[in-house]
N, C-alpha and C positions, 0 to 999 in steps of 0.2 A: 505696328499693329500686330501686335503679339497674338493670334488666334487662337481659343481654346476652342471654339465651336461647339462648346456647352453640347458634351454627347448626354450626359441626365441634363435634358431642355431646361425644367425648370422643379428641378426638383426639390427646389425651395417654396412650392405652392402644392396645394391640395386642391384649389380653383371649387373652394367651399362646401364640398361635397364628400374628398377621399382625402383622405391626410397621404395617403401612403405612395410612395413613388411610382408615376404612368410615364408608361414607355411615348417614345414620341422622336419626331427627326434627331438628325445631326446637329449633344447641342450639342460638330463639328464641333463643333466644334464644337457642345455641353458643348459639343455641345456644350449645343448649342445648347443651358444652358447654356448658371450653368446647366443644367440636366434636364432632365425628362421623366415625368410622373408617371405611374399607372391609373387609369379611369375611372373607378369605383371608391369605395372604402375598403380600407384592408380589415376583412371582415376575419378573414380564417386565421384562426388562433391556432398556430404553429408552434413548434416546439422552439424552445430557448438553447436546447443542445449546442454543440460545439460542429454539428454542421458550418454556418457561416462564416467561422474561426479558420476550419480547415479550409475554405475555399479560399480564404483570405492569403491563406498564407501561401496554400498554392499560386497563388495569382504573384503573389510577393518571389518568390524563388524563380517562377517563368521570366519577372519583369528582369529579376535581376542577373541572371543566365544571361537573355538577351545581351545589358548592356557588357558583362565581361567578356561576351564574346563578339561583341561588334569592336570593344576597346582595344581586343587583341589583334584585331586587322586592321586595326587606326594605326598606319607605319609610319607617321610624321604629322606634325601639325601643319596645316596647310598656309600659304604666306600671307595672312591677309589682316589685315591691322582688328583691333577690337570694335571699332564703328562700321568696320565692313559687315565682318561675322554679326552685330545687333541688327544691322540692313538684311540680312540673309534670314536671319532667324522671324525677321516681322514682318516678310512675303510669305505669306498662305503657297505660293505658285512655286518657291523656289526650287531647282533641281537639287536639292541634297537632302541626304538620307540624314533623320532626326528620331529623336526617342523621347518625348514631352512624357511626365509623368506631373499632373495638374491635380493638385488640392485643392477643392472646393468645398470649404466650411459653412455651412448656412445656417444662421444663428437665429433661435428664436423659432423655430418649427414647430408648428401643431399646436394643440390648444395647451401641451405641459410646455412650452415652450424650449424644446430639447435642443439640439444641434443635429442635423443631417449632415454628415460628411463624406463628401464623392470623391475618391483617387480617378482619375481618370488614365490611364494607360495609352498612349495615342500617339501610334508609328509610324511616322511619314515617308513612305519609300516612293521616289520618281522612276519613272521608267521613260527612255526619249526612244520615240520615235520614229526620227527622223532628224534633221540637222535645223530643223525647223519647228518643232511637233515634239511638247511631252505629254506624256499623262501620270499626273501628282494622285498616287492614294493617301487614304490616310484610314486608319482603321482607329476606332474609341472602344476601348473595354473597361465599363467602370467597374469599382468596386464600392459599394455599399453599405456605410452603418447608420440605421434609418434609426432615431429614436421612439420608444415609447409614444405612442400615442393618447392611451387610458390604460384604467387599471385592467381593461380586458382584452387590449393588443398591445403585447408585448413587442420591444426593440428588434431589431432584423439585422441581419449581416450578411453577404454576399457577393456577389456579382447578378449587374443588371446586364439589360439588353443591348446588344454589341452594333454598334455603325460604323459601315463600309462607304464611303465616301470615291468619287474617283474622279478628274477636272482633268480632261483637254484644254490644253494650255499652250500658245505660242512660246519659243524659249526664246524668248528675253530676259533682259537682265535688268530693264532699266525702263525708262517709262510706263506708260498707261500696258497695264498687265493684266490677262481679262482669263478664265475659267469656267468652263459649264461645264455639266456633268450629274449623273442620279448619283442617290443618294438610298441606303438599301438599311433598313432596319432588321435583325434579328433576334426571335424569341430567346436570348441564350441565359436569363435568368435565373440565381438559382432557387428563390423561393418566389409566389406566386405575387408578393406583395415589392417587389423588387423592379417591375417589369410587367410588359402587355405580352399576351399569349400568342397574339396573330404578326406576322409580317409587312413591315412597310417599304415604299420606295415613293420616291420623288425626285424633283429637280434639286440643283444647287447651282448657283453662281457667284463668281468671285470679280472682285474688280480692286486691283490695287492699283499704287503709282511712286514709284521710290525714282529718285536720282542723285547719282552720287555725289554729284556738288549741294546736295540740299539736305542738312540735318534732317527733314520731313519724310516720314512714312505714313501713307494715311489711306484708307480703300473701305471694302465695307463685301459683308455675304450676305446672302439670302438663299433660302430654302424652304420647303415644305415636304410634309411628307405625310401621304395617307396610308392609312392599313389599307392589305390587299382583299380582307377577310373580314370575320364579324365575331365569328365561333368560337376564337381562343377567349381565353379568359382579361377581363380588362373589357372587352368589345371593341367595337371600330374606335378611329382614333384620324384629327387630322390636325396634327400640328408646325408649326411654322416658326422660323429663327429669322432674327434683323440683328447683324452685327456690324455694327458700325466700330471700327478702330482708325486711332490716330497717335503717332508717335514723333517725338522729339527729340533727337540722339547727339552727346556729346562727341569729343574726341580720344576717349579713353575707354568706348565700351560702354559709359552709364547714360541710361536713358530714362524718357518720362513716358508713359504711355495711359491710354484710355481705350479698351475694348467691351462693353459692355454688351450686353445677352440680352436682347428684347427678346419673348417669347410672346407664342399666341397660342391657345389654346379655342378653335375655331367651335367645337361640341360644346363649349362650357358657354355659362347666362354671359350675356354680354360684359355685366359687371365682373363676373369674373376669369375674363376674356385673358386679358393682357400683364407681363410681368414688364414692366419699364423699370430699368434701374439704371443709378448716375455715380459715376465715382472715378476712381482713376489709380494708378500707384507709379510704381520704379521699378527697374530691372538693370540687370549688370553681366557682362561679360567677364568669365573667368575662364580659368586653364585648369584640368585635373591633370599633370603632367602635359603632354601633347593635345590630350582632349579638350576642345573650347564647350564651355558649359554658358548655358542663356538663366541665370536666375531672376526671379520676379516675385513680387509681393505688391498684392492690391487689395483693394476696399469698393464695394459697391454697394448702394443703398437704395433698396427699392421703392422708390418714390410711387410706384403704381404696382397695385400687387390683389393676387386675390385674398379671400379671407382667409386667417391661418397661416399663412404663407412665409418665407422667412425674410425678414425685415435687412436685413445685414448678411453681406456675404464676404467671406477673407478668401482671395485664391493667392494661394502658393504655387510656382512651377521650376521645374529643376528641367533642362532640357537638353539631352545629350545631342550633340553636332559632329558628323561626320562628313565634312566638306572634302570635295575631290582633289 
């Protein structure tokens, strides 16, 4: 259960109303997605400038700093075979520091039928405790290239709004492994069609169950999260993530997995309530010298979606591992 927690919830819907991305919980894992939309229509017709360009790249230089410098304090590769590290990497709970960088491609968006595509940035740092007692954060910073919607709202680039995640967690390693904890939404968007204006929180919980004699990893999240507010732009907002995952791991590192992103968007017509999608891919354990790397490639197809919405989604994930 490889989690992205869909931080853009579902930014593959417009839920028939806004084509344009509305902020909304953890999709965790985008998010939970993957993503999370903004509430209206992306009405304001903003400049096409090389603003979103420059944020882009900033965001790219930050992502990449990080990992050369967490690589340089990786002083040895840690001993542990490549089905242990795929075991580690597809506990949401696990005590180790991780650096998931998650491409969410959602094909078929909006009425030109464009491609929305979401990097999601999402750093998992454990803190223990106690000898008994962690607590797993995980922060999502996406970045956004929203296509064309008509000839009178042009394509968008940027960064959307940032979820702070955080799970009290028994440190176990092994059996039924369980997570509560809020879940905190912020406005950090850089244009208005990118992101909700107001701030959210909610619950989150996690339940996995991995054991080391068993190929199987399998658990599942849930979350919600309401604005605290009305005022920003976007309006209230109360959206909800169901991720169910399930993994089947070789003994060489390659695995089969299936985590998909049910979202709910509770304010929208009923019909256009729910994104359910079904699919599954592969992933594989490698080494960038000492560093163990988690790669994945999947496919999901949203058998229940709202109008407009993007039909097909490709996630890519590159996942940096820093085990103790």
């Amino acid at each position: 259960m490889q989690y992205p927690f869909a931080t853009i919830r579902d930014a593959s819907t417009g839920h028939g109303r806004g084509l344009a991305p509305r902020s909304g919980p953890a999709c965790a894992l985008q998010e939970p997605g993957s993503g999370r939309t903004c509430t209206g229509a992306a009405a304001a017709h903003t400049d096409r400038g090389s603003g979103g360009r420059i944020v882009t790249r900033r965001s790219g230089r930050l992502a990449a700093c990080a990992v050369l410098l967490m690589m340089a304090v990786t002083a040895a590769r840690a001993e542990l075979s490549s089905e242990e590290l795929a075991k580690i990497a597809q506990n949401p709970l696990g005590n180790i520091v991780s650096l998931p960088f998650q491409n969410n491609a959602n094909l078929n968006y909006g009425p030109l039928k464009g491609t929305l595509n979401i990097l999601n940035i999402q750093p998992v740092i454990p803190f223990e405790v106690n000898q008994e007692w962690n607590i797993i954060t995980r922060t999502i910073l996406p970045v956004i290239a929203m296509p064309a919607l008509s000839s009178g709202i042009p394509s968008q680039s940027g960064v959307g709004d940032t979820t702070l995640a955080a799970w009290l967690s028994p440190a176990r390693k092994e059996g039924w492994i369980w997570g509560l904890g809020p879940t905190l939404q912020a406005p950090t968007h850089s244009e208005k069609e990118l992101g909700n204006g107001n701030w959210g929180l909610g619950p989150s919980a996690i339940l996995v169950h991995l054991d080391k004699q068993s190929p199987w990893v399998f658990g599942i999240l849930v979350n919600n999260v309401w604005s605290l507010s009305s005022d920003g732009h976007g309006g209230s907002y109360s959206h909800g993530v169901i991720q169910p995952g399930i993994n089947y791991n070789f003994s060489d590192g390659l695995y089969l997995t299936s985590s998909p992103i049910i979202t709910v968007d509770w304010r929208a017509e009923s019909s256009q309530r729910w994104t359910i999608p079904v699919g599954g891919g592969i992933g594989k354990i490698v080494h960038l010298g000492r560093l163990p790397l988690n790669l994945q490639l999947s496919g999901y197809y949203s058998a229940v979606r709202p109008d407009f919405a993007s039909n097909w989604e490709i996630r890519a994930q590159m996942q940096f591992m820093f085990p103790k």
